[in-house]
C-alpha positions as CSV (number, residue, x, y, z in Angstrom):
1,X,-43.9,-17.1,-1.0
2,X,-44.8,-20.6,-0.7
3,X,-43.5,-24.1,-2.0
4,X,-45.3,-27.2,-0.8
5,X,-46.4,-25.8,2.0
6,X,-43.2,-24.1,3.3
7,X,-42.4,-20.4,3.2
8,X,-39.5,-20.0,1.2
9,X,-38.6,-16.9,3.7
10,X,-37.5,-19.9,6.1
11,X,-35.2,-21.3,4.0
12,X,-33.1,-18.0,4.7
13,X,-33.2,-18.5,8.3
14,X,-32.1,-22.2,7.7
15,X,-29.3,-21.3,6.0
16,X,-27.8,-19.1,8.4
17,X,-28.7,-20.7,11.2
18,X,-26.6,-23.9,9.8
19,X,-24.1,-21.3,8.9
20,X,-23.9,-19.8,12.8
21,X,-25.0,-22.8,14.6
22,X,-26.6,-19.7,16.6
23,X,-30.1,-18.3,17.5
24,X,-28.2,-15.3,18.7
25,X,-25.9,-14.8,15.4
26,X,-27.9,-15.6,13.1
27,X,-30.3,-13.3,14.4
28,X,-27.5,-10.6,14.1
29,X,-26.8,-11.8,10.3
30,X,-30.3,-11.2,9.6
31,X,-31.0,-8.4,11.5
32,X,-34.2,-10.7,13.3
33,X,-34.8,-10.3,17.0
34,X,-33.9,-13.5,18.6
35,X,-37.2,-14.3,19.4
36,X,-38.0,-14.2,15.5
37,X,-34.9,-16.8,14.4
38,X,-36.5,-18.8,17.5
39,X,-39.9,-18.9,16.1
40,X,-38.6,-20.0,12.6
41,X,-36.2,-22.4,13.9
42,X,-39.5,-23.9,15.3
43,X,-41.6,-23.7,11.9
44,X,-38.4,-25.3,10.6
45,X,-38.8,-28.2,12.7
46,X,-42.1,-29.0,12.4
47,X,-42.1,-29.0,8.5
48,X,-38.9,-31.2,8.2
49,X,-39.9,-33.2,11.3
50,X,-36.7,-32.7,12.7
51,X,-34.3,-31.1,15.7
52,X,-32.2,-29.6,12.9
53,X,-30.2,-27.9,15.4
54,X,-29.4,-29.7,18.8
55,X,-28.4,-28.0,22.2
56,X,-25.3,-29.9,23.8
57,X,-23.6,-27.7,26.2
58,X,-22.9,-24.0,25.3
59,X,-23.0,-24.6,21.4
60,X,-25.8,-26.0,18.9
61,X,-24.6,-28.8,17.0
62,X,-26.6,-30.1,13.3
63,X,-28.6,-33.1,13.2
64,X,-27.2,-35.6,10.2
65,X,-31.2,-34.7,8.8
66,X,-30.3,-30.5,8.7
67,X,-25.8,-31.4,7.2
68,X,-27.8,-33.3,4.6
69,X,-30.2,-29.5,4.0
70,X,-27.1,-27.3,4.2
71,X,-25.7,-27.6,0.7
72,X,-28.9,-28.0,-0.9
73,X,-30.5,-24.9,0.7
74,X,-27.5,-23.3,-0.2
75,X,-27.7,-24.0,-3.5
76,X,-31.8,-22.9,-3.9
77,X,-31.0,-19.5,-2.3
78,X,-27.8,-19.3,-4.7
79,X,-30.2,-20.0,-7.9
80,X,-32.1,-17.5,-6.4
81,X,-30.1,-14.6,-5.9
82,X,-28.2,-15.0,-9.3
83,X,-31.9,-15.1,-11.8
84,X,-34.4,-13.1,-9.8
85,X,-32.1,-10.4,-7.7
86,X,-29.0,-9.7,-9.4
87,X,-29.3,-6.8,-11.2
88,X,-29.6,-6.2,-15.2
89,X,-26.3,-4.1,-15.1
90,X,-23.3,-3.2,-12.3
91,X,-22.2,0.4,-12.6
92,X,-18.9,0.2,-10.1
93,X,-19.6,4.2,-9.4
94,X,-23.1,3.4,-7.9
95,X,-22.2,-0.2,-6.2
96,X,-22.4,-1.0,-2.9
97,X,-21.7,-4.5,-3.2
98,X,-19.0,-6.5,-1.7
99,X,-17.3,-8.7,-3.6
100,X,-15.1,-11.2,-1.4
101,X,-12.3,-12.7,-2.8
102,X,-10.3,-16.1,-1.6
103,X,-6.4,-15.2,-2.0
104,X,-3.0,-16.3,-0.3
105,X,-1.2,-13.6,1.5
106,X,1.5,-13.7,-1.9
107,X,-1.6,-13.3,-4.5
108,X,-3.2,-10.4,-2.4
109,X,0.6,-8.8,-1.9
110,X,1.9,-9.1,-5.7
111,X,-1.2,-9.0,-7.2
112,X,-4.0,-7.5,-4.6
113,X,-2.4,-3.6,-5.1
114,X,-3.0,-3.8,-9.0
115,X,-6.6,-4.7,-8.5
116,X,-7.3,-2.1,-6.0
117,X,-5.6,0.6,-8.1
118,X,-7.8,0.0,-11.0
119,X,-10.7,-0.3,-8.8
120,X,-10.5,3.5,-7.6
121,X,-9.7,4.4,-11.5
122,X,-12.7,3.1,-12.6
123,X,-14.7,4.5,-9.3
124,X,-16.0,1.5,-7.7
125,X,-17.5,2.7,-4.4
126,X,-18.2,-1.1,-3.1
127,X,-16.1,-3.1,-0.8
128,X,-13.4,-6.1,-1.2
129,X,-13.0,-8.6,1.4
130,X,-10.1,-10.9,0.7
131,X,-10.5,-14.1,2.9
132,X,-7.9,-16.8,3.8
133,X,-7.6,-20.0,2.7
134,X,-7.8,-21.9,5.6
135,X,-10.7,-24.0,4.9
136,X,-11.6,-25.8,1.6
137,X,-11.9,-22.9,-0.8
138,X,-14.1,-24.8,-3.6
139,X,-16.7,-25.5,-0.9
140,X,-17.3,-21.9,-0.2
141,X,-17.2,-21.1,-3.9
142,X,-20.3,-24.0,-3.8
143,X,-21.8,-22.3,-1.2
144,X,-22.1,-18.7,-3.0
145,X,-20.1,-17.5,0.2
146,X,-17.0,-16.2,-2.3
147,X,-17.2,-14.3,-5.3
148,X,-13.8,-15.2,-6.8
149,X,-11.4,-18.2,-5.6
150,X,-7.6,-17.7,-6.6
151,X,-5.5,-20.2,-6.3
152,X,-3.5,-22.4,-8.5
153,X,-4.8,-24.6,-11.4
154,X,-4.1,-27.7,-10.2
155,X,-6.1,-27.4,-7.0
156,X,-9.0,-25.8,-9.2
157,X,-12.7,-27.9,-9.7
158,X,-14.0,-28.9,-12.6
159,X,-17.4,-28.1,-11.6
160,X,-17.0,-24.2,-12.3
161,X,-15.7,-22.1,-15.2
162,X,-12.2,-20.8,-14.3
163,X,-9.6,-18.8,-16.4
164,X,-6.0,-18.3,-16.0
165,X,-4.4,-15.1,-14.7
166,X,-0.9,-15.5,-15.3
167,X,2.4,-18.1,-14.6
168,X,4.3,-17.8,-12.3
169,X,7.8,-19.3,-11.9
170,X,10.1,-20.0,-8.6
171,X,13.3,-19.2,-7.3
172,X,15.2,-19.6,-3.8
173,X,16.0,-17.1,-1.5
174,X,19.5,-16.8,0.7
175,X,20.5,-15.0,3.7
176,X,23.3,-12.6,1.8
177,X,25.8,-13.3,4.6
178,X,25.4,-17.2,4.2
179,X,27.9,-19.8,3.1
180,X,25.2,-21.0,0.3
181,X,25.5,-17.5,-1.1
182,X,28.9,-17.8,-1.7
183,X,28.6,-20.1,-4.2
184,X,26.8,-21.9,-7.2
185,X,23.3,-23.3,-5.8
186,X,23.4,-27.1,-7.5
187,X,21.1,-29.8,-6.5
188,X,23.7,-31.1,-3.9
189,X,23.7,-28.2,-1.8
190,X,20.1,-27.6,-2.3
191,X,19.3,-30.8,-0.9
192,X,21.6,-31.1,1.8
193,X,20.5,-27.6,3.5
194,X,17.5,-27.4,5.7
195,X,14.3,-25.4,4.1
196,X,11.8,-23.3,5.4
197,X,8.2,-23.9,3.9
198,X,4.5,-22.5,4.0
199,X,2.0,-24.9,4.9
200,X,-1.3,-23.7,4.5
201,X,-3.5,-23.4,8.4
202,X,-6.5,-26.0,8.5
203,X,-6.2,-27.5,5.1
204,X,-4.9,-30.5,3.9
205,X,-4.1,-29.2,0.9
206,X,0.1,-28.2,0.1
207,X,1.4,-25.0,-1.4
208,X,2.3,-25.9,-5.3
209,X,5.7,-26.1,-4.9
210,X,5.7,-28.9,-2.9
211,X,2.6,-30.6,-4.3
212,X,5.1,-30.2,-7.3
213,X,8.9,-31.8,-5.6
214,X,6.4,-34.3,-4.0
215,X,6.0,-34.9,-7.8
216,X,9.0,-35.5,-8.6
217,X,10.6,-37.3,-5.8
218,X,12.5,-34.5,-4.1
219,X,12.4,-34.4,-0.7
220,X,14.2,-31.8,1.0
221,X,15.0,-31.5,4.8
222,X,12.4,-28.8,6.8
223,X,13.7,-27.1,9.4
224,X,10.8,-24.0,9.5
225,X,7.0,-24.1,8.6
226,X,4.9,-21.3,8.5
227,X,1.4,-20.3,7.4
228,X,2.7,-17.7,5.6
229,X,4.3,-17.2,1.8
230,X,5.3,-13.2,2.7
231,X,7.4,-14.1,5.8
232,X,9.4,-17.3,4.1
233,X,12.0,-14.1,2.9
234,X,12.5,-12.6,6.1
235,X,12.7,-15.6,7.7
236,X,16.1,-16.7,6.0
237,X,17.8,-13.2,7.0
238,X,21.2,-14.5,9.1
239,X,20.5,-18.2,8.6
240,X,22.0,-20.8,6.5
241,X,18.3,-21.5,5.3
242,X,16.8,-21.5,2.0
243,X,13.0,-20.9,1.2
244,X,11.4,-21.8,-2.1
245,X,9.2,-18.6,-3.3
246,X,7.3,-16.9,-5.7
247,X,9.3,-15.4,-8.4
248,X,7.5,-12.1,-8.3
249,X,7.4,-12.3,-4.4
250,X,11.3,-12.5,-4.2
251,X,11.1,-9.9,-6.7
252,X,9.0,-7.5,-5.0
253,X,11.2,-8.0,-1.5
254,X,14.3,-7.2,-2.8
255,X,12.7,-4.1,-4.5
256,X,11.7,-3.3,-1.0
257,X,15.4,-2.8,-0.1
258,X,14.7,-6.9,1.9
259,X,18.1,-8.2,2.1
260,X,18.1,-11.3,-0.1
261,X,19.7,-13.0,-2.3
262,X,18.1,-14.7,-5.0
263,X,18.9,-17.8,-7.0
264,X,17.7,-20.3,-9.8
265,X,15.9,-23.2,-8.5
266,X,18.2,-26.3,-9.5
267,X,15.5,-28.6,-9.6
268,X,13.3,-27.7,-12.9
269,X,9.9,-27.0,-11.1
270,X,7.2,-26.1,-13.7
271,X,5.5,-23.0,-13.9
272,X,2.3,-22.6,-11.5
273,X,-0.9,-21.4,-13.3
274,X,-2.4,-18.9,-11.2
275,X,-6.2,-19.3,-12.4
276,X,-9.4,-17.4,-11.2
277,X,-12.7,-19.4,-10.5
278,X,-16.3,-18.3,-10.2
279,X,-19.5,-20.3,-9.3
280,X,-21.4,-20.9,-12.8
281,X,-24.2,-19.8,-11.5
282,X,-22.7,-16.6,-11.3
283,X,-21.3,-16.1,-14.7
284,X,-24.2,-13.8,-15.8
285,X,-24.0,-12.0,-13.4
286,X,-22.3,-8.1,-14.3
287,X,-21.0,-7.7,-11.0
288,X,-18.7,-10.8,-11.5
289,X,-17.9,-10.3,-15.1
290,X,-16.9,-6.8,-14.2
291,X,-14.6,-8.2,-11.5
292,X,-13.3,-10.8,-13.8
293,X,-12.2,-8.6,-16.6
294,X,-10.5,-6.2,-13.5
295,X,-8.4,-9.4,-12.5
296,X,-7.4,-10.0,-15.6
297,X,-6.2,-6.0,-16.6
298,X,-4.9,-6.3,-12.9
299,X,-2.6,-9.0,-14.1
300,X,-0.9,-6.7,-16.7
301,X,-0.8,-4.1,-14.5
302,X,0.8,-5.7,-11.6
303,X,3.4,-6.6,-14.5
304,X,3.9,-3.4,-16.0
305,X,8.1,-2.8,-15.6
306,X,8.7,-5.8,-14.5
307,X,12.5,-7.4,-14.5
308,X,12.8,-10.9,-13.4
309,X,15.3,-11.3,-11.1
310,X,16.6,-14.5,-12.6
């Protein structure tokens, strides 16, 4: 297939060789001989009129000409794949899609295990993928590289539909045998003890709580940061430390017989809306509403029982 004079078939081996900066991988991706990528990378050139992809040293870098292609490519095969391919109906018994998902380690540990028990109820034969968050998540959502962002509504774009999942409130965790446990947990002692946080790897973006204190003015001395939400419990045990968490994280520790003790914030932090986003391009498309409407019976799942610690 043809479009001024340029076979749209290239524009597949454009994309992922922007993707891979790689003859090699790419090739691999598409399951191309080498020698194929090679001779499209070639026809590529000559109908842009540009390098595209440059050899310095071991690794191909992008010409300014082929970053400028990248998202717009992206977006023509996206168009593509969601009104001419996608199918008419998803059957979840007979799928062998994979829907990729971008989640924190706390969504996919208090929230994950609902959505993957309902998934084998209703039969689905497909694959998950859940992929960190270390690089901007609303880029890949652009990009049709993720089926389902999750993350909270604050750091959500307005340029896709998006629909809350649940709130979720905060509490602090204590080492049992610590001084702080002893006693009442007021502002003063929260602020004068030293805090361990998550800061998210590669992104410049914060966790909510502390997008939130930055908020509000409330600083509080850091003496541990970690890429991880799951660990911030453990990390406490036999230290005078205090981590900020997830309500429902603290909640499922502690279940898990995780020595902790678990108090009220004293600081008033609202509650984070945990929302799910998918590309609008996408929201036709019965693959996507199927796993939307699982996230969202997930969420009352996961729930089921539940007694808030505090």
């Amino acid at each position: 297939m043809r479009f001024n004079k340029l076979d749209l078939n290239l524009l597949v081996a454009l994309d992922m060789l922007l993707k891979e900066r790689s003859i090699t991988r790419a090739a691999e991706r598409l399951n191309l001989s080498p020698s194929a990528v090679s001779n499209a990378l070639s026809r590529l050139r000559e109908y842009f009129d540009d390098e595209l992809l440059v050899q310095i040293g071991r690794r191909m870098e992008v010409t300014p000409r082929a970053l400028n292609l990248h998202d717009a490519v992206r977006d023509v095969l996206l168009r593509i794949d969601t009104t001419i391919t996608a199918q008419p109906a998803f059957e979840p018994r007979e799928s062998d899609r994979v829907f990729r998902l971008f989640t924190s380690d706390y969504t996919q540990f208090v929230w994950g295990p609902s959505l993957l028990a309902l998934a084998e109820k209703e039969g689905f034969t497909g694959q998950f993928e859940f992929l960190p968050q270390v690089s901007d998540p609303q880029r890949e959502l652009e990009r049709g590289e993720v089926d389902l962002v999750i993350i909270p509504a604050n750091f959500m774009s307005d340029e896709n539909p998006c629909e809350v999942l649940y709130e979720e409130h905060f509490v602090c965790v204590l080492s049992p045998d610590s001084a702080l446990a002893s006693q009442e947990l007021d502002q003063a002692r929260y602020l004068a003890a030293r805090h361990i946080v998550m800061l998210p790897p590669g992104r410049h973006a914060e966790p909510f709580e502390g997008w939130f204190m930055r908020q509000v003015g409330v600083t509080r001395d850091v003496a541990v940061r970690t890429y991880s939400f799951t660990v911030l419990p453990a990390l406490v045990a036999g230290t005078e430390l205090i981590a900020t968490v997830h309500a429902r994280l603290a909640e499922r520790l502690t279940s898990l017989s995780h020595p902790l003790v678990i108090r009220p914030c004293p600081f008033q932090i609202h509650p984070m809306r945990q929302t799910m986003q998918w590309h609008r391009y996408r929201d036709q498309d019965p693959g996507v509403q199927w796993l939307r409407r699982l996230a969202s019976k997930a969420t009352v799942h996961m729930d089921a029982g539940r007694r808030p610690a505090v």
